[in-house]
Each structure stands twice: as structure tokens, then as C-alpha cells.
C-alpha positions in Angstrom: 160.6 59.0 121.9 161.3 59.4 125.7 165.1 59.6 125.4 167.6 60.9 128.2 168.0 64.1 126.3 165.2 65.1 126.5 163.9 64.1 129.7 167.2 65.9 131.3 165.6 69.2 129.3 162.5 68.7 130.8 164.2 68.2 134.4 166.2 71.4 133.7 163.3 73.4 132.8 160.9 72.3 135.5 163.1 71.8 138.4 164.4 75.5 138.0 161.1 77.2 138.1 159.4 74.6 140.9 162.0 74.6 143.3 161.3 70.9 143.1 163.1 67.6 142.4 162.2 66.4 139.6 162.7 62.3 138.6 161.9 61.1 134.9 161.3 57.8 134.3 160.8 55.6 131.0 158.6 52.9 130.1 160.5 50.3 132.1 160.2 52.3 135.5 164.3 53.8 135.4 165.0 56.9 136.2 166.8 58.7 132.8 166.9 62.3 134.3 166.5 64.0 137.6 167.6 66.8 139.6 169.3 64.3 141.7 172.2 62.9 139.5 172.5 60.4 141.9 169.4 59.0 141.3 169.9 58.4 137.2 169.4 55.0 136.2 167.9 53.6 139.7 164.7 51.2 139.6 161.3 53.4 140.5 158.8 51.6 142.2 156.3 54.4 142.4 156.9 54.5 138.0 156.5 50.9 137.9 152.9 51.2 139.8 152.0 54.3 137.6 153.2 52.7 134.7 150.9 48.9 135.7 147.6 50.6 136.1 148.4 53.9 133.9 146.7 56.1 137.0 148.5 58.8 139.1 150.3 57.5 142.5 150.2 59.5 145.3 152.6 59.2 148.3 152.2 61.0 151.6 155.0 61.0 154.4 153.3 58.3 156.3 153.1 56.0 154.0 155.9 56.1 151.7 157.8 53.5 153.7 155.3 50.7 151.6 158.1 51.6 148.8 161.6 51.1 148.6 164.0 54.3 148.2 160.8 56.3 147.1 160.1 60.0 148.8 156.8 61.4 149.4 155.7 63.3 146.1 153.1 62.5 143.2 154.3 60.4 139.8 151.8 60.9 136.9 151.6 59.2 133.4 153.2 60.8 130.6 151.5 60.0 127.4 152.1 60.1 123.9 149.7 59.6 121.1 147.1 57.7 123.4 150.5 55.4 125.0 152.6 55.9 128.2 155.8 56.3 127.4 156.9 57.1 131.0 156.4 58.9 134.3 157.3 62.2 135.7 157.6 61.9 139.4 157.9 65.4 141.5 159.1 65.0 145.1 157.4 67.1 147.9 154.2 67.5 149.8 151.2 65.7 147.8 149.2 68.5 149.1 151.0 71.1 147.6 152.1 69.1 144.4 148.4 68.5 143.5 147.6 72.1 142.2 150.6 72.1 139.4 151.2 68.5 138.9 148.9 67.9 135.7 150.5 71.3 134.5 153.9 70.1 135.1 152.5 66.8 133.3 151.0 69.3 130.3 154.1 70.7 130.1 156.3 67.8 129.8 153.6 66.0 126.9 154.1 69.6 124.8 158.1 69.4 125.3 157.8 65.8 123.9 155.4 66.9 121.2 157.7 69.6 119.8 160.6 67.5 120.2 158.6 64.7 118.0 157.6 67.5 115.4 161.4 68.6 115.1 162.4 65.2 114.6 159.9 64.6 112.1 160.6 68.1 109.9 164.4 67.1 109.8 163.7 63.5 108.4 161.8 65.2 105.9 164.0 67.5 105.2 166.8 64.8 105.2 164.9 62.8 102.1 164.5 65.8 100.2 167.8 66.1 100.2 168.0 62.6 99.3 166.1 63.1 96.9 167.7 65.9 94.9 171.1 64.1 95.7 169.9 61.0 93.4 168.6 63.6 91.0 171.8 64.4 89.9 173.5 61.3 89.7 174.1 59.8 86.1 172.3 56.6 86.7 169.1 57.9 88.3 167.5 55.2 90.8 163.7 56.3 89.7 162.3 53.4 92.0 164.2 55.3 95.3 163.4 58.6 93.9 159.5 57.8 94.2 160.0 56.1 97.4 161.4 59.2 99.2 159.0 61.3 97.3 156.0 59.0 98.6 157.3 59.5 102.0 157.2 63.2 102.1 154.2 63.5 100.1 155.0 65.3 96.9 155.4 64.6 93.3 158.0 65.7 90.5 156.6 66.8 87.3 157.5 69.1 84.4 158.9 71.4 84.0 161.8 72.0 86.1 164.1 74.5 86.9 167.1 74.5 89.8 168.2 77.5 91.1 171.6 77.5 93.6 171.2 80.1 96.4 174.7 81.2 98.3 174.7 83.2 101.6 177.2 85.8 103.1 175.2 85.7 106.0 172.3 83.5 107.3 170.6 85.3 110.8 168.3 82.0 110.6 168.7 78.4 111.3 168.6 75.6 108.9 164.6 75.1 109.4 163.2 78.7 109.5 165.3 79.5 106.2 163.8 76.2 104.9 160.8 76.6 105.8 160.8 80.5 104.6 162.2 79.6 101.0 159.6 77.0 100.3 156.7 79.4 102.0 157.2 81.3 98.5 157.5 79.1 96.4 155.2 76.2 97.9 156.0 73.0 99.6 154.2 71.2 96.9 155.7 73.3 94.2 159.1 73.3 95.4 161.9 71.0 96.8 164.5 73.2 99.1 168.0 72.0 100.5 171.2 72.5 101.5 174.2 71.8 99.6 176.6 72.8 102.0 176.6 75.1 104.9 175.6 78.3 102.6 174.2 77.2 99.3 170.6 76.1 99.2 169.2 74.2 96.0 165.7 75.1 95.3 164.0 72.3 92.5 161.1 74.1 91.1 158.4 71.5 89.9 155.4 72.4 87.9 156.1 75.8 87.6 156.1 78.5 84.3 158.6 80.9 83.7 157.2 83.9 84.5 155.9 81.9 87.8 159.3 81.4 88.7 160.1 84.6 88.4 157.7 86.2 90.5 158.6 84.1 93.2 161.7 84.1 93.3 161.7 88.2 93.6 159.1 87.8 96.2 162.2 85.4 98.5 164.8 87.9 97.6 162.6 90.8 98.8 161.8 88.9 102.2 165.4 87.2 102.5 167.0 90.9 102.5 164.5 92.0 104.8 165.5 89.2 107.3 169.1 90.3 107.1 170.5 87.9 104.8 172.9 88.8 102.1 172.2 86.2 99.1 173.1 85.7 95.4 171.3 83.1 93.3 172.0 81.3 89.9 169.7 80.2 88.0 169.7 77.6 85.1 167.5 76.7 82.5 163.9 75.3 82.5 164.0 71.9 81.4 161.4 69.0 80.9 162.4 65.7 81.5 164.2 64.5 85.1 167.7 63.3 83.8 168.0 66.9 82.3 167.6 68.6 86.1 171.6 68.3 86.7 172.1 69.9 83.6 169.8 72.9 84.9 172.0 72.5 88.2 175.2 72.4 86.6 174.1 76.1 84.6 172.4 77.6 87.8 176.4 76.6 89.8 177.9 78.6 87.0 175.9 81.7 86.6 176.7 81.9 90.3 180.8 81.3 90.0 180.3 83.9 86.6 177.8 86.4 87.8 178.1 89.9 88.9 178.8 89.9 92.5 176.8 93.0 93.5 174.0 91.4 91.6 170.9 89.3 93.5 169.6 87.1 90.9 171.9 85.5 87.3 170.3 83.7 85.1 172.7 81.4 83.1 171.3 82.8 80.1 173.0 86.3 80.8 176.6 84.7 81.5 175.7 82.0 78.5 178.4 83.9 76.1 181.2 84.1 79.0 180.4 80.2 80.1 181.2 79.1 76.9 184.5 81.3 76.6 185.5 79.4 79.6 185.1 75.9 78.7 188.0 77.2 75.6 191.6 76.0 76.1 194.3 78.8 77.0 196.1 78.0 73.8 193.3 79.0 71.5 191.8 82.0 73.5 196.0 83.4 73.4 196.2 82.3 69.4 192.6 84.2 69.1 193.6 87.5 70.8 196.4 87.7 69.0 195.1 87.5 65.9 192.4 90.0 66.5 194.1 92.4 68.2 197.8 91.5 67.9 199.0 94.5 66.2 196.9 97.5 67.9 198.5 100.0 69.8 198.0 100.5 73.7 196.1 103.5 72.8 193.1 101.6 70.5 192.9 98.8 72.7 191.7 101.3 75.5 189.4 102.7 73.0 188.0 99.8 72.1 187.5 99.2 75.7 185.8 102.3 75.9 183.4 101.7 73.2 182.3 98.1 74.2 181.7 99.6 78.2 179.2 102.7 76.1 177.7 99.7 74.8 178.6 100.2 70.7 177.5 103.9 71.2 179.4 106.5 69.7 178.8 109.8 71.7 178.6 108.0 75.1 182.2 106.4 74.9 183.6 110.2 73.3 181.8 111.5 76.3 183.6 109.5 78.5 187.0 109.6 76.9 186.9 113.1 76.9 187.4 113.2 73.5 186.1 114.8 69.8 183.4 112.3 68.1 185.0 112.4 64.8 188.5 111.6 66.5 186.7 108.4 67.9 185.3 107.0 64.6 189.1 107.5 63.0 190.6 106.2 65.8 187.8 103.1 65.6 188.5 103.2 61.7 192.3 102.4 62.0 191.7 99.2 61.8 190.6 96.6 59.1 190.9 93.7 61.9 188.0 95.4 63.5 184.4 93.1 63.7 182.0 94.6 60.9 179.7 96.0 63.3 182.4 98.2 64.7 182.5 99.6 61.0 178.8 99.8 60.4 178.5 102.0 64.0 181.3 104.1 62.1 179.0 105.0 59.4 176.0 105.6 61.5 175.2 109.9 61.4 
């Protein structure tokens, strides 16, 4: 837990404000960091004491020669869940050490603490990850699955629904916008990721619909207000475990087919368009042609008009500029024409 990383941070942050040396120790008695550099990896008596009878050793000037290459100073304990791990030795006047030593001590056993709880969040955070990995593999590995799942303490269960979140710009680092994501949804409720360095999967578990959906406008809403500019696809809800890379694969392509100025797509809205895509060139060309083959420039533009009014007559002569009736006889040209084209024709 003690490694030279961090016990050259702890150095660094200590030794700057106490005008101090600073010597770090580990559980064997060597010195990993101090303010020193000369003095790394050196045998220290004084730890070796500290570390033998797990009490503080004082040194005064006139009687530090009892101990080999060791300057007057204190060395305390520095303990981690109930064990000594090392010793943090601060060189000086005993005298004047005494009255900040244990908070210099407090202060190094809070550093190791956060650097433990960091550690601990991104192993997490690495089986979830795991986890949704073997998810989407064709052969799913149920037995590993649980494993990882038992580790982190959650469960999977129906229904599910995957949602692929991309980011122009993150202002957060990978644990706060972890941590933020799941803080919505909930970390029992919810299995959050990273694909790559700015898509995030989010695996909803247990969740409705209409659940879903209120949460997921509740991120966006706090996500913008952070500063981030997002999109997110979303695919369908689905009920057994093999079925969640199918939700995946839907939620990747209402993202690559979705409105960009648009914060949320749901497959289902790009459902039509997905499956236009997944047609050869060749037929798409031979359909085109046959529908609208033979129509002038000037009727494929108003056809373009009329789908953009959605099917409404007096919105697309509005914004051709043009006559109503001219619109239905330019509409009624042609016979190729899908019936509902026609029927609109008719309508008063």
C-alpha cells in the first residue's frame, strides 16, 4: 500500500510547508522517499526500532550518536487498518517537532487513505467494465460474469436497456463523470463505462421505460450544466442477457444515424433509416429509379417540399411560394406517386 509514489507525494507535500526533511520509510526500515534524494533506499535504524516496538522514537542531539547515519528528529508509526505499514521520520529539534509530528503523522495516514479509496474505485470501475465487455461477446462466460458482479456488489436482472453516450467535451475526469452518471441513475440500478476515451455505456438493470426516461433527462440536464456537450443513443429494452448486445448494437446506431443537434435518439426514431442502410447500393439505385426515374427536376423538388411540410398541403405551397391548386397538379402528374400522396390530393 506504502509504495514509493506515494510516499515521494507525501515528502513533497510535507517538506514544502515544514521547512523540514522529511524521510519515509516502509515496513522493512528503507528509506523510499525523502527530501534528501541521497538518502533513498538507505537502511533506517531509527524505522527499524519504531517499526520492532510500533512506539514513537525520539532522538535528541546528544544522543543520536547510539544510531548509525541517523539525525536528531522524531520517527512515528504510520498505520493502516490497525497495521504499520512504515514510518515517517522528520529531522530537526525533538522539541520543536513534537507539537506537529502526530499531525504530520494524521496527515500522511489520510494521503494513504485516499490513495487506497482511489485505488479501490478504479478496480471497481475496471470489472464493470469487464463486465459489460463479456456481456457482449457471443459466447457469454455467465460463471465470470457473476464473479465480477459478486465482487462489486450488484446484480443484473430484467429488463435491460444500453444506452451509448459520446462527448465533444468532458470538463470532468473519468471518476467524477462516473460517478455523476450513475448518481442518476443508481449504482445498483445502473452499470456505467467507458468504451473509449468519449463514449460511455450506461447498462440499465431493473429499470421501466418511463423510469429510464426520466433519468436519463435528469443526466442530460446536469451533464449540460457541467459544461459537457453530449449525444446519446439509445436501444431497445430487452429481457434476457444474451439480447443486451443487441440493445448495444441499436443504441451505436441511433448515435452514427441521429440528428446531430439532437441530445437524446432512440433507435426507434432512426428504425426506418437503419434498415435502408443495411440495403445494397444496387437495389436502393434499381429502387429510385423505378420510383422516380422519369420525373422532372422540377417534381422531384416538390416532392421534396411536400415530405419536409410533413404530407401537408398548404404548409409546403406556403413554403414554395406557390398557388395550392398548382401543388396538388403538380403532385398529381404522376401515377408512380405512393397512394397516400394521391389520397392528400383529394383531401378539401
Amino acid at each position: 500500500m506504502l509504495t514509493q509514489e506515494i510516499a515521494m507525494e507525501i515528502v513533497k507535500q510535507t517538506t514544502n510547508r515544514l521547512n523540514r526533511n522529511i524521510n519515509i520509510m516502509d515496513d522493512k526500515g528503507i528509506i523510499i522517499a525523502s527530501g534528501n534524494h541521497e538518502r533513498i533506499d538507505q537502511l533506517h535504524l531509527g524505522a527499524i526500532e519504531v517499526l520492532k516496538t510500533g512506539k514513537p522514537l525520539i532522538i535528541h542531539e546528544n544522543d543520536h550518536h547510539q544510531w548509525v547515519d541517523v539525525l536528531p528528529g522524531i520517527n512515528l508509526p504510520i498505520n493502516f487498518q490497525n497495521v504499520i505499514i512504515g514510518v515517517i521520520g522528520i529531522t530537526g529539534d525533538p522539541t520543536e517537532l513534537l507539537e506537529f509530528g502526530e499531525l504530520v503523522k494524521m496527515i500522511t495516514e489520510m494521503m494513504l487513505h485516499q490513495a487506497f479509496m482511489a485505488e479501490q474505485l478504479e478496480w471497481k470501475q475496471h470489472l464493470k467494465e469487464l463486465v459489460f465487455e463479456d456481456l457482449l461477446k457471443e459466447d457469454i462466460d455467465q460463471h465470470s460474469i457473476d464473479q465480477r458482479l459478486e465482487r462489486i456488489g450488484m446484480k443484473l436482472e430484467p429488463p435491460y436497456q444500453v444506452g451509448v453516450m459520446e462527448m465533444k467535451l468532458n470538463p470532468l475526469n473519468k471518476n467524477e463523470l462516473i460517478q455523476m452518471t450513475e448518481s442518476v441513475f443508481g449504482t445498483q440500478q445502473a452499470l456505467v463505462g467507458f468504451l473509449n476515451v468519449n463514449r460511455v455505456f450506461i447498462l440499465t438493470t431493473a429499470l421501466s421505460g418511463n423510469n429510464i426516461d426520466k433519468r436519463l433527462a435528469t443526466a442530460i440536464k446536469r451533464l449540460k450544466a457541467k459544461g459537457f456537450v453530449i449525444r446519446i443513443g439509445l436501444g431497445s429494452i430487452v429481457n434476457k442477457e444474451s439480447y443486451i448486445v443487441h440493445s448495444f448494437r441499436e443504441a451505436e446506431t441511433a448515435l452514427l444515424l441521429g440528428e446531430a443537434n439532437l441530445a437524446l435518439t432512440r433507435y426507434t426514431d432512426v428504425e426506418t433509416k437503419a434498415l435502408l442502410e443495411r440495403i445494397d447500393e444496387r437495389t436502393k439505385q434499381q429502387f429510385q429509379e423505378r420510383i422516380i426515374g422519369s420525373l422532372s427536376e422540377k417534381l422531384i423538388e416538390t416532392l421534396q417540399q411536400f415530405f419536409l411540410s410533413n404530407l401537408n398541403i398548404g404548409e409546403c405551397a406556403k413554403r414554395m411560394y406557390i398557388h395550392r391548386n398548382s401543388l396538388i397538379y403538380r403532385l398529381k402528374k404522376s401515377r408512380k406517386l405512393p397512394d397516400i400522396i394521391h389520397r392528400c390530393c383529394k383531401m378539401p
